[in-house]
C-alpha positions, 0 to 999 in steps of 0.5 A: 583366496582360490584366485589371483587376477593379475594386471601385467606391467604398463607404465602410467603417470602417477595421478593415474596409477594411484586412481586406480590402485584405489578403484580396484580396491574400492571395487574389491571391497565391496565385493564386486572384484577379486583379488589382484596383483597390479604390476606398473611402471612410473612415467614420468618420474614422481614422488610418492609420498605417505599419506599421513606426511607434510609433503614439504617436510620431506620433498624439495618441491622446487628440486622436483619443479625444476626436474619435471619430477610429478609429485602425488600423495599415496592413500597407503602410509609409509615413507616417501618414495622416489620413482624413476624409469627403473622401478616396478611397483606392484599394488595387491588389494584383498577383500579384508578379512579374507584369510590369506592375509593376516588381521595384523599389520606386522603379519600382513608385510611379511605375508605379503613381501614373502612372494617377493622375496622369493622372486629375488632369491629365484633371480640369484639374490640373496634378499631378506624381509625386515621389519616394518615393511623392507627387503633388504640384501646385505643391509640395503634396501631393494624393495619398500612397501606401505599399507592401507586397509580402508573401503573393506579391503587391504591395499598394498603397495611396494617397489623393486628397484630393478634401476634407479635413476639416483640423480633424482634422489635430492628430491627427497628431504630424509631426515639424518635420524632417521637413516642413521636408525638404518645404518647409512649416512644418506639415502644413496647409502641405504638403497641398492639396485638388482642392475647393482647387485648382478651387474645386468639390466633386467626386464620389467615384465619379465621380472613381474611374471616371476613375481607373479608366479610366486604370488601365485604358489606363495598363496596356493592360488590359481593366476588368472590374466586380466585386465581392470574392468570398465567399473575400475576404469570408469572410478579413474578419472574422477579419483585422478583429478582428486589425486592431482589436487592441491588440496590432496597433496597439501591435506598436511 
């Protein structure tokens, strides 16, 4: 990878923001895309939920009704995911088998998470990966990912929590076991913020061009400021309304 196109924040509804991180990685796939960091924000609020999840097992659907909290199926796994004004997501979408990245799973999270926390260690946060796919400061969680390789080419999607908004969190139904494995009675328990952490509100933007600038030498690529092309966009409004469905969201 000579090259990383990077698409700078703006916020999006999530039936969108999921289009077209899929279109992007269709078009990578097929060759007609180079690889690219998508930098994002959340609006409204939704939840996110693992493409291989039964949606009702692990979100309060009439808590979110009642909050106007939007709810969307990822096509990446992992768990599910509350999204609030506070958060940056990136996705970032290689061409599989470009060497960059490694053919593992395993690998490919720690490749792909080491420019992040970089960017928080440059922030004045002492962050650490930990397997499968978090990123940890002194054992809470700041920043989580979830991964798919499909179309040709391998789609990562992550957050960082910059804020939250934690009265939203009964919108999630996580399960005790599994935040017990975490080491944390429930799920305000196991995540923190960087407004926590150094006790100041950051700017998205600014934070996402750090994370940029450290894809960029983690990867030894050159960054290129761009823009999605009229093919990505034009992929967007059919694959949004698959992702507004209820046959999407309730597959399982």
């Amino acid at each position: 990878m000579d090259r990383l196109r990077v698409i700078d924040f703006a916020a999006g509804d999530p039936f969108y923001n999921m289009a077209l991180d899929e279109a992007i990685a269709r078009r990578i796939g097929s060759g007609r895309g180079p690889p690219t960091l998508r930098l994002y924000g959340w609006s409204p609020s939704a939840v996110s939920i693992g493409y291989f999840q039964e949606v009702r097992e692990e979100v309060d659907l009439d808590f979110c009704r009642s909050k106007g909290v939007e709810v969307v199926r990822r096509l990446t796994g992992g768990g599910a995911v509350i999204h609030t004004e506070g958060e940056l997501t990136y996705s970032f979408a290689v061409k599989e088998g470009d060497p960059a990245v490694p053919k593992d799973v395993q690998g490919s999270y720690a490749r792909i998470c080491t420019p992040i926390v970089a960017a928080l260690r440059r922030l004045g946060v002492d962050a650490a990966f930990r397997p499968i796919n978090d990123i940890e400061v002194q054992g809470r969680k700041v920043s989580g990912s979830a991964q798919t390789r499909r179309f040709g080419a391998v789609l990562q999607h992550g957050t960082l929590l910059l804020d939250m908004d934690f009265a939203l969190l009964p919108a999630l139904t996580v399960r005790a076991e599994k935040l017990k494995d975490k080491g944390a009675a429930d799920v305000r328990g196991r995540v923190t913020t960087l407004k926590e952490i150094l006790r100041r509100d950051l700017n998205k933007e600014r934070v996402g061009a750090l994370v940029a600038e450290e894809f960029g030498r983690g990867f030894e690529c050159e960054l290129m400021r761009g823009s999605t092309s009229k093919e990505e966009e034009g992929l967007v409004p059919e694959l949004a309304e698959r992702y507004r469905s209820r046959e999407w969201l309730f597959r399982r």
